[in-house]
RORO-740925 format. One record per residue (C-alpha): residue in one letter; z, x, y. Coordinates in nm, 2 decimals, decimal comma, padded with zeros to 4 digits, always signed. Layout:
! RORO-740925
r residu A | c3 Z | c1 X | c2 Y .
...
//
This chain:
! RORO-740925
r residu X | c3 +00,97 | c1 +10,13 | c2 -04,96 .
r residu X | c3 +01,27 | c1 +09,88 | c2 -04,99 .
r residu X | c3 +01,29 | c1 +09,61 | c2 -05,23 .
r residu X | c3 +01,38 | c1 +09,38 | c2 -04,94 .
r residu X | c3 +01,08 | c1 +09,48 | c2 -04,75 .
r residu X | c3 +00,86 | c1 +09,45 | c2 -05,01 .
r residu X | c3 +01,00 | c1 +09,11 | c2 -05,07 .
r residu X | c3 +00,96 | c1 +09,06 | c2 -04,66 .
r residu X | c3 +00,57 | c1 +09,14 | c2 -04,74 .
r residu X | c3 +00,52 | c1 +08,94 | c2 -05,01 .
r residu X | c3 +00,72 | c1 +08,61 | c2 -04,82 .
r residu X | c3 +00,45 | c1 +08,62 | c2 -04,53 .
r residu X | c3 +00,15 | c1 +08,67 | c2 -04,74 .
r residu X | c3 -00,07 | c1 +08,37 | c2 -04,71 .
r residu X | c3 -00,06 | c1 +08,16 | c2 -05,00 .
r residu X | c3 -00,42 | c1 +08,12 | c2 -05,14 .
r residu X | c3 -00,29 | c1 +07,83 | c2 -05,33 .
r residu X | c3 -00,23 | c1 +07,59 | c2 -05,05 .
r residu X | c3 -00,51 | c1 +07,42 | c2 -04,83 .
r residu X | c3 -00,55 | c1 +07,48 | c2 -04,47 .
r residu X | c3 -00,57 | c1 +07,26 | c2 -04,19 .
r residu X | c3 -00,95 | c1 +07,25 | c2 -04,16 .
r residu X | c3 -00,95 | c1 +07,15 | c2 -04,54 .
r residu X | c3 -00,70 | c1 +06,82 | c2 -04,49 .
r residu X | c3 -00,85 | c1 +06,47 | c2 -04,48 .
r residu X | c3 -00,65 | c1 +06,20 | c2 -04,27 .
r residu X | c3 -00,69 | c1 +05,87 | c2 -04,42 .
r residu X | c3 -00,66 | c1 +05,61 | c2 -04,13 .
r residu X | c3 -00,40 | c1 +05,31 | c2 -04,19 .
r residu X | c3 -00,56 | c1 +05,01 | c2 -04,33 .
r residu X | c3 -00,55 | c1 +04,67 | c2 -04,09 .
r residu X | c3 -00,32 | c1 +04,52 | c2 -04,38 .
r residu X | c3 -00,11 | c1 +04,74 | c2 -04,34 .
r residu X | c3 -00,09 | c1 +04,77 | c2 -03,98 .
r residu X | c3 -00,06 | c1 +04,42 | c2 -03,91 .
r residu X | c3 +00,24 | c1 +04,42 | c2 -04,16 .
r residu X | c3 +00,42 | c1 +04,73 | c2 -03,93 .
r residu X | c3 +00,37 | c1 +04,53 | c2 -03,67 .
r residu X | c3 +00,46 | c1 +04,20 | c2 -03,77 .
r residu X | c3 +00,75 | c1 +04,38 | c2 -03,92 .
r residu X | c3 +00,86 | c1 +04,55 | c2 -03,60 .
r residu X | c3 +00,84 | c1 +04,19 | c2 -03,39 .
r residu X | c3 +01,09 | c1 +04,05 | c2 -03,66 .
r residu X | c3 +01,33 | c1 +04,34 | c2 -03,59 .
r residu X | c3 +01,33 | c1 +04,24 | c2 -03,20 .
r residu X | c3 +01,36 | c1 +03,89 | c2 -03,20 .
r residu X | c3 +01,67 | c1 +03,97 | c2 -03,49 .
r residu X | c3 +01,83 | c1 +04,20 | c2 -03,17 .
r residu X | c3 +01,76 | c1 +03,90 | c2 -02,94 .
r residu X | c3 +01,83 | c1 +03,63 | c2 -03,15 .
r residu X | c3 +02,22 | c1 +03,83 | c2 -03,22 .
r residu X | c3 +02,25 | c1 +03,85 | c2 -02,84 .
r residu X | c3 +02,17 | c1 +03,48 | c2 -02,77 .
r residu X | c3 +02,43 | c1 +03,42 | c2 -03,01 .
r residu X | c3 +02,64 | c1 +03,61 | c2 -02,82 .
r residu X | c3 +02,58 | c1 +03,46 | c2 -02,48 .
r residu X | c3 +02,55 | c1 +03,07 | c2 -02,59 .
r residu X | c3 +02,90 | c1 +02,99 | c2 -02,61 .
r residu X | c3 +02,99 | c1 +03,13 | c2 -02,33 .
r residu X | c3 +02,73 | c1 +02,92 | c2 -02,13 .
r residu X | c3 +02,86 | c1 +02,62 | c2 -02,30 .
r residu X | c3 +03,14 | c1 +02,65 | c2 -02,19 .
r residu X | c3 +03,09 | c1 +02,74 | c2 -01,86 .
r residu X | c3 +02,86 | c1 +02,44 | c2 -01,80 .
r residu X | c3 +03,13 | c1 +02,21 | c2 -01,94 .
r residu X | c3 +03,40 | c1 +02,33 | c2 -01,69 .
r residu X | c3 +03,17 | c1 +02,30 | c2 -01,45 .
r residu X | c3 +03,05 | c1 +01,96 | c2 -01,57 .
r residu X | c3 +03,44 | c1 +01,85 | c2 -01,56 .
r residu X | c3 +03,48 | c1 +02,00 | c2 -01,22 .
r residu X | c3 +03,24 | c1 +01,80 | c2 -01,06 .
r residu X | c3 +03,30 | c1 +01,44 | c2 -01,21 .
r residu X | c3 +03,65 | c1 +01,50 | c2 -01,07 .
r residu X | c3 +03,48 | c1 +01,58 | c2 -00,70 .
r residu X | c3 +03,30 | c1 +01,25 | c2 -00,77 .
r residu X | c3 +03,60 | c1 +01,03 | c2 -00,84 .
r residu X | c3 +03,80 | c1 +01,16 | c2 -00,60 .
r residu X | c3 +03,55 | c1 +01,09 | c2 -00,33 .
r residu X | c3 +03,44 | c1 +00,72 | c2 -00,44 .
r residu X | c3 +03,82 | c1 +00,64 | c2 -00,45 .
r residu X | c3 +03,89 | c1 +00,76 | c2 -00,15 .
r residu X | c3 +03,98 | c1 +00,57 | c2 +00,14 .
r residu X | c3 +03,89 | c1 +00,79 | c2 +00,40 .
r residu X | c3 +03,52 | c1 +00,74 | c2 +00,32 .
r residu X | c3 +03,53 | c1 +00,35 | c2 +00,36 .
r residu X | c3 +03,32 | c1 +00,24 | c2 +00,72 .
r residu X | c3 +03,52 | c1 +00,21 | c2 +00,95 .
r residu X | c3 +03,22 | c1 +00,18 | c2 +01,26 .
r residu X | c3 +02,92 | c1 +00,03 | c2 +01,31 .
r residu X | c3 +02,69 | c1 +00,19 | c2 +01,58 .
r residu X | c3 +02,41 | c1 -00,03 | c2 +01,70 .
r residu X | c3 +02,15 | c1 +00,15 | c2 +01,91 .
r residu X | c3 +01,79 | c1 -00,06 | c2 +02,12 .
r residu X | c3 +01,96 | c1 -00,38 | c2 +02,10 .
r residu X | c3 +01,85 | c1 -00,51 | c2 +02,47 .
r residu X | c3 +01,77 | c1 -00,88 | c2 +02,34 .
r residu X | c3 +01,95 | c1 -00,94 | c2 +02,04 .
r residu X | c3 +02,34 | c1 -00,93 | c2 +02,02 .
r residu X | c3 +02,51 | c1 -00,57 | c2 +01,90 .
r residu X | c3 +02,81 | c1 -00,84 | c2 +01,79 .
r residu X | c3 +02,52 | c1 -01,04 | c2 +01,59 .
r residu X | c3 +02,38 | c1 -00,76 | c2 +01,42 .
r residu X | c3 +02,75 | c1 -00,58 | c2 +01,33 .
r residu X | c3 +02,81 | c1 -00,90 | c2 +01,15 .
r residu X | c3 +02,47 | c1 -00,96 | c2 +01,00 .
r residu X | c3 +02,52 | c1 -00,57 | c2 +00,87 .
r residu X | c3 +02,87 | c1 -00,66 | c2 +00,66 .
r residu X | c3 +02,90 | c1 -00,30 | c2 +00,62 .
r residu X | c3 +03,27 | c1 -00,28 | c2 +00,77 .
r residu X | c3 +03,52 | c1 -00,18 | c2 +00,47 .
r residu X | c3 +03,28 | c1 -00,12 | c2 +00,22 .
r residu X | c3 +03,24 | c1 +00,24 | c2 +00,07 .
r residu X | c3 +03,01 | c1 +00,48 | c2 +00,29 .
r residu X | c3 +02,84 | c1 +00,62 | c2 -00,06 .
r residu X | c3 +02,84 | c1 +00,26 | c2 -00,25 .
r residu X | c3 +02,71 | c1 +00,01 | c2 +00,12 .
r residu X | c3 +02,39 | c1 -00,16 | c2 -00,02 .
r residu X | c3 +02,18 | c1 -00,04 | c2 +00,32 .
r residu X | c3 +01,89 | c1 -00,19 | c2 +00,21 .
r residu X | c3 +02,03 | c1 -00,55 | c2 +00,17 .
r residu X | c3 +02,17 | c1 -00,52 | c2 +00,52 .
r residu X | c3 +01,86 | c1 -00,38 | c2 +00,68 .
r residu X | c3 +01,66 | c1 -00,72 | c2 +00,47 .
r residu X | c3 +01,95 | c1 -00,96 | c2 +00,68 .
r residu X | c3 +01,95 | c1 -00,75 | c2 +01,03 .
r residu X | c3 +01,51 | c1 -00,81 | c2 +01,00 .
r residu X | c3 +01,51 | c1 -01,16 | c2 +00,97 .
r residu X | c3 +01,61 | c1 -01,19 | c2 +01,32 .
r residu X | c3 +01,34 | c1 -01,34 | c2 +01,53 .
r residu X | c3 +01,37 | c1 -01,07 | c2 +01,79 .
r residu X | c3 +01,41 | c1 -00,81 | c2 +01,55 .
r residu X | c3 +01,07 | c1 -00,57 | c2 +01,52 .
r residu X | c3 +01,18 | c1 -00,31 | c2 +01,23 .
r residu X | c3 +01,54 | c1 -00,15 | c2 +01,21 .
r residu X | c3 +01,68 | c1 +00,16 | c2 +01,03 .
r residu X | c3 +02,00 | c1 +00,20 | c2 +00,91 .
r residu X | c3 +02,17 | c1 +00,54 | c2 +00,81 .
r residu X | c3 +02,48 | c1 +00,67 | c2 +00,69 .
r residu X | c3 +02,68 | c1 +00,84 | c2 +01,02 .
r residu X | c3 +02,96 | c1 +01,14 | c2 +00,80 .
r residu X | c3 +03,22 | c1 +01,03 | c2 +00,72 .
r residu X | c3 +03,29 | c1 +00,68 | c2 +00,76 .
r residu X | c3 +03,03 | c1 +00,54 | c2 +01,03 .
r residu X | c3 +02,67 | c1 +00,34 | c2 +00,98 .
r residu X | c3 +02,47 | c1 +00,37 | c2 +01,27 .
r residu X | c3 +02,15 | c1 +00,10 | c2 +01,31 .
r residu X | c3 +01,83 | c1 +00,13 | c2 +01,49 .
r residu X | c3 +01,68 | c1 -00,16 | c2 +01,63 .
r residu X | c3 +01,29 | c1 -00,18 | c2 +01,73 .
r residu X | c3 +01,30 | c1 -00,55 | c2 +01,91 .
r residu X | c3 +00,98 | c1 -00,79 | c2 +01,95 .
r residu X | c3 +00,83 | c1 -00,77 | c2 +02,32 .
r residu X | c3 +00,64 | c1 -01,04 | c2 +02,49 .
r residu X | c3 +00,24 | c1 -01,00 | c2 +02,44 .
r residu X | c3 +00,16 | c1 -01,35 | c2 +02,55 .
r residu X | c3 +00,23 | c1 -01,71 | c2 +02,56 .
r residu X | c3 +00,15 | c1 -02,00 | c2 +02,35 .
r residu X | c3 +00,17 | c1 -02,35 | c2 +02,44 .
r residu X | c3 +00,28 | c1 -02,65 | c2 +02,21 .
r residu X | c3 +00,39 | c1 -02,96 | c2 +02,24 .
r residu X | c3 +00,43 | c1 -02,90 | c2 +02,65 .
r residu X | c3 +00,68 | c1 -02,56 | c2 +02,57 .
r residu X | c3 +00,54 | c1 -02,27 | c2 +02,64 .
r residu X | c3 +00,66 | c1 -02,00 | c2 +02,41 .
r residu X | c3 +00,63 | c1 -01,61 | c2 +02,40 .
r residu X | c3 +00,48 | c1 -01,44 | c2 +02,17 .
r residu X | c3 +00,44 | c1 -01,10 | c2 +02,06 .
r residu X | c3 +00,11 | c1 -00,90 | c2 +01,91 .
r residu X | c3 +00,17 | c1 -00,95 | c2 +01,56 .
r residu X | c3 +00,16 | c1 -01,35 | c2 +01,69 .
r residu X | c3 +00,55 | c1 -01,42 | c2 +01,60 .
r residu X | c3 +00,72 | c1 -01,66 | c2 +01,86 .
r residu X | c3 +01,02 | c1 -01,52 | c2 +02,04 .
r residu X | c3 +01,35 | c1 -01,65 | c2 +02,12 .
r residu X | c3 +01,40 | c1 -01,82 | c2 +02,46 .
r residu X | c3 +01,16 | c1 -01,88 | c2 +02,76 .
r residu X | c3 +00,86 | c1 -01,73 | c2 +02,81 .
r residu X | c3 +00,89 | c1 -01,48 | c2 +03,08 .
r residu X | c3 +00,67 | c1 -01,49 | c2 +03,37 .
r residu X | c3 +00,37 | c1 -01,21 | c2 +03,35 .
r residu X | c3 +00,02 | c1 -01,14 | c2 +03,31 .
r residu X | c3 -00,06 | c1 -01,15 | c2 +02,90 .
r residu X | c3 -00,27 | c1 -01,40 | c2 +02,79 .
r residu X | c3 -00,15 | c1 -01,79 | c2 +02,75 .
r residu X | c3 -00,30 | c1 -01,97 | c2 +02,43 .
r residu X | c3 -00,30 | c1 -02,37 | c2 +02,39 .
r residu X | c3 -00,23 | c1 -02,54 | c2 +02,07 .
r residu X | c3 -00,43 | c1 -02,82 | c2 +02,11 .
r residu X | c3 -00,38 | c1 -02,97 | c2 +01,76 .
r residu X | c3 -00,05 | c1 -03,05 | c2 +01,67 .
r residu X | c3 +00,05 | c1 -02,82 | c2 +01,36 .
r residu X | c3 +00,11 | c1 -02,63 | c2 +01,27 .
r residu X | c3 +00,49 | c1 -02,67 | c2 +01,43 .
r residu X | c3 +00,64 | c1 -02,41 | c2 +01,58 .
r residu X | c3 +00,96 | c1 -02,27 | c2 +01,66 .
r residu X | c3 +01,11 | c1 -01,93 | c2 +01,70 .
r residu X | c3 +01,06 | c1 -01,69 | c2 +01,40 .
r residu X | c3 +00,75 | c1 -01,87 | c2 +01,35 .
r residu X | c3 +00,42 | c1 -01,65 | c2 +01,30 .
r residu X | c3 +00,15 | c1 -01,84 | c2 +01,44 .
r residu X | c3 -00,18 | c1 -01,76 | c2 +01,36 .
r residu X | c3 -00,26 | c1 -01,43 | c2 +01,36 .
r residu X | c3 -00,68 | c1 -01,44 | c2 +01,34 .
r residu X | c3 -00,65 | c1 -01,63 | c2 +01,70 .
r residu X | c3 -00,40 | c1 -01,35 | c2 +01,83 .
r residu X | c3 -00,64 | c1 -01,09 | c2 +01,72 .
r residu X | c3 -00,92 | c1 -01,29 | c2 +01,88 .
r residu X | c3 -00,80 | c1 -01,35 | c2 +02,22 .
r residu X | c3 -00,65 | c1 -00,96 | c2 +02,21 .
r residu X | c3 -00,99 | c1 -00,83 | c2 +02,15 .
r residu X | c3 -01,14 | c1 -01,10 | c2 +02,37 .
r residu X | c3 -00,85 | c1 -01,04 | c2 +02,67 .
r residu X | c3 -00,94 | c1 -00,65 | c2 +02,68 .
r residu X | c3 -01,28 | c1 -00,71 | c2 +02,73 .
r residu X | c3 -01,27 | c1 -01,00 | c2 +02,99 .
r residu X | c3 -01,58 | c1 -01,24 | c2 +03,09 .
r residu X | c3 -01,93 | c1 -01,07 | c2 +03,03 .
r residu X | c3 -01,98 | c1 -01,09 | c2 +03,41 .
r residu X | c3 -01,77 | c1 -01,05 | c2 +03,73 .
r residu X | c3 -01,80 | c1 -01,46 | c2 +03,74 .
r residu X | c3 -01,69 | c1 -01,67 | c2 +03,56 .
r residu X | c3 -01,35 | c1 -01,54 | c2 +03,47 .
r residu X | c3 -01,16 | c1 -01,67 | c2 +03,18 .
r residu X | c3 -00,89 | c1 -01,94 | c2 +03,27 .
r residu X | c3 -00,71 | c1 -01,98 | c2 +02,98 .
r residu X | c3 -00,78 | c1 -01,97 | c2 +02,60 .
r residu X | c3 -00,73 | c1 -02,29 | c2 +02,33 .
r residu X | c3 -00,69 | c1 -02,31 | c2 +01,97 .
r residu X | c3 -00,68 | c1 -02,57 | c2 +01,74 .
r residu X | c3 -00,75 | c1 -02,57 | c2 +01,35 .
r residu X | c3 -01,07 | c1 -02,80 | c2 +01,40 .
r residu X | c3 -01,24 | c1 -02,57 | c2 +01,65 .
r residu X | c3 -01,08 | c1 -02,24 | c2 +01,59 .
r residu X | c3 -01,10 | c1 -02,04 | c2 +01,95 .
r residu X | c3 -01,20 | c1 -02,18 | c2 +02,24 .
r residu X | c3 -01,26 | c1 -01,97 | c2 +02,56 .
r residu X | c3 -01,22 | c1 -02,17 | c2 +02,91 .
r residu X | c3 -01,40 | c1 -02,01 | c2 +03,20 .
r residu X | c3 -01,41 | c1 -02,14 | c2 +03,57 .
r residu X | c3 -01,70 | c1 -02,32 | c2 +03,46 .
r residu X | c3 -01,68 | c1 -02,46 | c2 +03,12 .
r residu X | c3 -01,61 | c1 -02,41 | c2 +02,76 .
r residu X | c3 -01,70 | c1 -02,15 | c2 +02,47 .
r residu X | c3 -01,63 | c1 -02,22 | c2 +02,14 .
r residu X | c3 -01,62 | c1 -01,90 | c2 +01,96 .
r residu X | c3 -01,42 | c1 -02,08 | c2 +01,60 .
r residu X | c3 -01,33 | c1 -01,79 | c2 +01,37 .
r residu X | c3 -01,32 | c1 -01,44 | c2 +01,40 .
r residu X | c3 -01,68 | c1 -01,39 | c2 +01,19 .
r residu X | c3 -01,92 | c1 -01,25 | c2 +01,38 .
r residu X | c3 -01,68 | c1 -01,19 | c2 +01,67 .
r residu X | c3 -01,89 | c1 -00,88 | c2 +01,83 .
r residu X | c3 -02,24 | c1 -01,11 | c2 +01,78 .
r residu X | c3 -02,09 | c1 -01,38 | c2 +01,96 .
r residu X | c3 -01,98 | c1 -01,19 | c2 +02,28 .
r residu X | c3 -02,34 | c1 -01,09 | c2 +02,30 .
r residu X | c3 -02,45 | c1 -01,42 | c2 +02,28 .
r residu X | c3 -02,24 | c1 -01,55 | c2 +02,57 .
r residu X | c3 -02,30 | c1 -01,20 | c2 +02,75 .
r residu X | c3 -02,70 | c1 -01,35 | c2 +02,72 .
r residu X | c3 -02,62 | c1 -01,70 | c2 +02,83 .
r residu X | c3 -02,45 | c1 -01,66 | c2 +03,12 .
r residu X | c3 -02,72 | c1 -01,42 | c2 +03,26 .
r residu X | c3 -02,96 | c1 -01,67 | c2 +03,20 .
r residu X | c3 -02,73 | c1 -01,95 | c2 +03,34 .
r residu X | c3 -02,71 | c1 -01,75 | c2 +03,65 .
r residu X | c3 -03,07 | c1 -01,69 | c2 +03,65 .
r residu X | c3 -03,11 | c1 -02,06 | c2 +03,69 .
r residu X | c3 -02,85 | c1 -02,04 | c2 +03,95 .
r residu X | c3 -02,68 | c1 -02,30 | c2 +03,76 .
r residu X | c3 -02,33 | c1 -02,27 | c2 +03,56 .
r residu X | c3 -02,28 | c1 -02,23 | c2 +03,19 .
r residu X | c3 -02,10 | c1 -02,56 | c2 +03,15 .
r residu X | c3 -02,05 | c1 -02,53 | c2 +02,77 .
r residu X | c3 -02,12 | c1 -02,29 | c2 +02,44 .
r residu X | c3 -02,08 | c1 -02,35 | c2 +02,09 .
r residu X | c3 -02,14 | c1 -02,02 | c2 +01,93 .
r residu X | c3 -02,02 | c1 -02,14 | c2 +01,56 .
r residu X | c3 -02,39 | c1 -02,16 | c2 +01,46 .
r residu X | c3 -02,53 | c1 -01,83 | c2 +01,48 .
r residu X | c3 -02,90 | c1 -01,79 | c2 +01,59 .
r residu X | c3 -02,89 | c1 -02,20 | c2 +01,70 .
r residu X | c3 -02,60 | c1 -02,25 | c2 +01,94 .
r residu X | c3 -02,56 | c1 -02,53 | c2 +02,15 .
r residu X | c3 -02,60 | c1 -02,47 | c2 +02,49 .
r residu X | c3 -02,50 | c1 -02,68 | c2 +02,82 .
r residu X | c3 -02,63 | c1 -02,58 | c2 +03,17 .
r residu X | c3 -02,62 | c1 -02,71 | c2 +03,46 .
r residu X | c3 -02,46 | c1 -02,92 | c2 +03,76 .
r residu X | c3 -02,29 | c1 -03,16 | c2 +03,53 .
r residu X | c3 -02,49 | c1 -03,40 | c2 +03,66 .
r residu X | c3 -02,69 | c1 -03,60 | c2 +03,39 .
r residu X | c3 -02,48 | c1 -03,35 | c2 +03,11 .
r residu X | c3 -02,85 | c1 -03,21 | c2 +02,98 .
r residu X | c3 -02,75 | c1 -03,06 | c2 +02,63 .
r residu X | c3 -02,97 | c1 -02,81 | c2 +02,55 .
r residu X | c3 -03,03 | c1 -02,62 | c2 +02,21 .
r residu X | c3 -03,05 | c1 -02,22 | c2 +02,29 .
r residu X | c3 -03,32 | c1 -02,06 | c2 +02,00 .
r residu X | c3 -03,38 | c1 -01,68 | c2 +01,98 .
r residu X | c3 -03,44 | c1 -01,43 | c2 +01,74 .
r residu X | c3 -03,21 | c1 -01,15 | c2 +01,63 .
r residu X | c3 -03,43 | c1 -00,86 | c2 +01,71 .
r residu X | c3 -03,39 | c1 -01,01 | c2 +02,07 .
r residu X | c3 -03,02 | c1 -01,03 | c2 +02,05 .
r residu X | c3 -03,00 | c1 -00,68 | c2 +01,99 .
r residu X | c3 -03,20 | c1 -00,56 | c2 +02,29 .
r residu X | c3 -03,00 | c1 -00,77 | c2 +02,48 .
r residu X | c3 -03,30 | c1 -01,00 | c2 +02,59 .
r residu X | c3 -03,29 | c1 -01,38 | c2 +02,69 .
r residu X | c3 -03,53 | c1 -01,65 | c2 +02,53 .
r residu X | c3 -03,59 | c1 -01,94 | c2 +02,78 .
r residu X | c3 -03,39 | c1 -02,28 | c2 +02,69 .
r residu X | c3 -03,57 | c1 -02,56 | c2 +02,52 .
r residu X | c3 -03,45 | c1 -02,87 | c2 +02,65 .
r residu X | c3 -03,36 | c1 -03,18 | c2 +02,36 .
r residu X | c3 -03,36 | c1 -03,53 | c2 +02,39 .
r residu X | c3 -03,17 | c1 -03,60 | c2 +02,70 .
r residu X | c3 -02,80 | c1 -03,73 | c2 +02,55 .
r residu X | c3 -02,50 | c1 -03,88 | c2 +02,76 .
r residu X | c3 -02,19 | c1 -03,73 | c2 +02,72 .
r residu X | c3 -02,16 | c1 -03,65 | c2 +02,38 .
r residu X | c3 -02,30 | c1 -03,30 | c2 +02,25 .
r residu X | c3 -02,54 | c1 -03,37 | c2 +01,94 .
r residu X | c3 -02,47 | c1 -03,21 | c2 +01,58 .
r residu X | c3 -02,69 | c1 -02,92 | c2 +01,49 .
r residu X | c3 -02,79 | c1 -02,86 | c2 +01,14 .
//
């Protein structure tokens, strides 16, 4: 045998004096230490992202700046320049009121289309009596176009022998009242005064609305005309008399009190000549021929009411012409 073989053997013999693999212990990595590799690897990230941020923020910089630059010029170039100043004013629903009047009301002609103060103009085109609501808006590249929303006749109010027209929210139009079917109020009292542009008041507008939809409780009497005056409030005049209905308090409570009193005035086959129905449960009740003028106080309880149920009339002292306070 070789020397180099017997080397070869001796090289591959096992080595008694070296553990196996059975015979080594793995120790696991204390928490500590963990935490500290990790910890440690984190702070080698952020270094990498931190050196590329570095990297990249100058460049945004100046990128933003240019940008920046580019569009303040943009800006200045449009606010001083000429072919952005108004050169039209479009006025559209203007029926009533005057396009001319509202164009020069506006005083947007010449000015800037990005610098007009709209909202100042649309304040001096509203506080035209005919004028509802308008909108303006900006019409590219130099126009302004306006919206008008004019005030249409609801009714008609009488003062100081003019009748004037009115519209729902109770503000008095410009120029006659035209001829048609709404309502007609009379101011009896003399103020408040009014004049066009004037809001009248709008609890009586709402009243005789609601009480104009609704019509007389019965077929007869019909309603005539209605009055208002700041003593009695509302004052509904049928073919046959008066009801005083005052303020709108209680408005639905007072219908069905009249609805009661003119069934029992036709019970009695005699006319409901007049109704104050300002004191609830205790109104004061005429009926009759008008012959005599019998005032009467009408009692009843509000159960009744409800169930729609008449309570006979209790005549009072007889009285002349006059109609006697009730407390």
């Amino acid at each position: 045998m070789s020397d180099s073989h017997f080397e070869l053997e001796r090289e591959s013999a096992p080595d008694e004096s070296r553990p196996s693999a059975d015979e080594i212990e793995v120790q696991p990595v204390p928490p500590t230490r963990r935490r500290a590799l990790i910890k440690r690897l984190q702070s080698l990230r952020a270094r990498r992202s931190m050196k590329t941020l570095k990297i990249r923020w100058p460049r945004l910089i100046f990128a933003a700046l240019v940008l920046a630059i580019a569009g303040l010029g943009v800006v200045l170039t449009l606010l001083n320049s000429p072919l952005l100043d108004i050169s039209s004013v479009k006025v559209e629903g203007a029926d009533v009121v005057s396009a001319a009047s509202v164009r020069q009301l506006a005083g947007l002609k010449g000015e800037h289309v990005l610098l007009a103060d709209l909202d100042a103009a649309r304040q001096r085109i509203r506080a035209l009596p005919m004028v509802k609501d308008v909108s303006i808006s900006r019409d590219w590249p130099n126009g302004i176009k306006v919206v008008i929303v004019e005030r249409t006749p609801w009714g008609r109010w009488r003062a100081n022998n003019t009748v004037w027209a009115i519209d729902s929210e109770g503000v008095v139009l410009e120029g006659p009242a035209p001829a048609f079917d709404g309502p007609i109020v009379t101011q009896v009292s003399a103020l408040p005064a009014i004049a066009a542009g004037a809001q009248i008041d709008t609890t009586a507008v709402r009243m005789v609305a609601e009480l104009h939809d609704r019509g007389a409780p019965l077929p007869l009497p019909g309603v005539v005309a209605y009055e208002w005056s700041l003593a009695d409030g509302l004052v509904v005049v049928t073919e046959h008399g008066r009801v005083v209905f005052g303020g709108a308090d209680g408005l639905d409570f007072k219908y069905t009190v009249w609805e009661l009193l003119e069934r029992e005035a036709q019970t009695r086959g005699e006319p409901l000549l007049f109704a104050d129905l300002r004191f609830g449960l205790r109104p004061r009740v005429e009926i009759g021929l008008n012959l005599g003028r019998g005032i009467r106080n009408h009692q009843t309880a509000a159960g009744q009411f409800g169930e729609h149920q008449s309570h006979p009339v209790k005549p009072s002292a007889p009285a002349a012409s006059s109609v006697p306070s009730t407390q």
